[in-house]
N, C-alpha and C positions, 0 to 999 in steps of 0.2 A: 597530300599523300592519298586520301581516301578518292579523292576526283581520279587521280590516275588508275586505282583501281578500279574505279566503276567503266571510265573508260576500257580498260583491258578488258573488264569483262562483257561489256556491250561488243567490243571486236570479236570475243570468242562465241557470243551469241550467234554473230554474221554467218562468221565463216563456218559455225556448225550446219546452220540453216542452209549455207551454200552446198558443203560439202552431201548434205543428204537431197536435194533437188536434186545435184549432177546426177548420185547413184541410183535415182527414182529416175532419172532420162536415160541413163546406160541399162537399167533393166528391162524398159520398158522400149528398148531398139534390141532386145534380147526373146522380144512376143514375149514378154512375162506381164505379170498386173500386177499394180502397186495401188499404195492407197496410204491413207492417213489422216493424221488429227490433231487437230489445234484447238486445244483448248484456252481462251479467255474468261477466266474469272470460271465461274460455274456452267457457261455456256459451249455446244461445242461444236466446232467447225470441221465438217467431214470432206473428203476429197477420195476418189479412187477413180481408177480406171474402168470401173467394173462394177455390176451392181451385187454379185459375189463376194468384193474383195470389200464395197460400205457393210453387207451382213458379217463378214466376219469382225469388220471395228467393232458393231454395234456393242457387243458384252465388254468389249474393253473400255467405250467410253463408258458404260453404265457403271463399272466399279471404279475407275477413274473419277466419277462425280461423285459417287457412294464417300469414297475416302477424301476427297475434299471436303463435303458436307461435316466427314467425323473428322477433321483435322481441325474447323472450323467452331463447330459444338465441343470440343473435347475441355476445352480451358475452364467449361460452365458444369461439366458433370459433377455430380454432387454424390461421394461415395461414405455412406452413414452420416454423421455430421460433420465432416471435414468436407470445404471445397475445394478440390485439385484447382493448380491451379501451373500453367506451366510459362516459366516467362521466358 
C-alpha cells in the first residue's frame, strides 16, 4: 500500500514539474520573463530569463534557506529548561 503511494506521488511530482515548464514556455512566447528555483537540500539552483527576473528571486531564496535553517535547528531549541522537541 505505501509503495503505491509513493509512486502516486513521485507522478504528481512529474506532472507538476511539467505543467509549470509548459506555463514558463507559453509566457515566455508571450515577451514576458520568467524565472525560478530549485532548491536541493540547503543549496539553490537559480534559472531566469533575465538578469532582473535572478534579482528579484534573490530575497526569496534567502528566506527560503532562513526557514529551512529554522526548520532544521527548531527540534534543538532549548526554551528555560525544557527541550522542545517536535517529532
Amino acid at each position: 500500500m505505501s509503495v503505491d503511494l509513493v509512486v502516486i506521488g513521485m507522478i504528481l511530482i512529474l506532472v507538476g514539474i511539467m505543467f509549470i515548464i509548459i506555463s514558463i514556455l507559453m509566457y515566455i512566447g508571450m515577451g514576458g520573463e520568467a524565472g525560478g528555483v530549485v532548491l536541493i537540500g540547503p543549496i539553490p539552483i537559480v534559472f531566469g530569463t533575465s538578469r532582473r527576473m535572478i534579482k528579484i528571486l534573490l530575497p526569496i531564496i534567502l528566506i527560503a534557506i532562513l526557514i529551512y535553517i529554522l526548520l532544521i535547528i527548531m527540534p534543538y531549541i532549548q526554551i528555560g529548561r525544557e527541550l522542545i522537541y517536535v517529532s
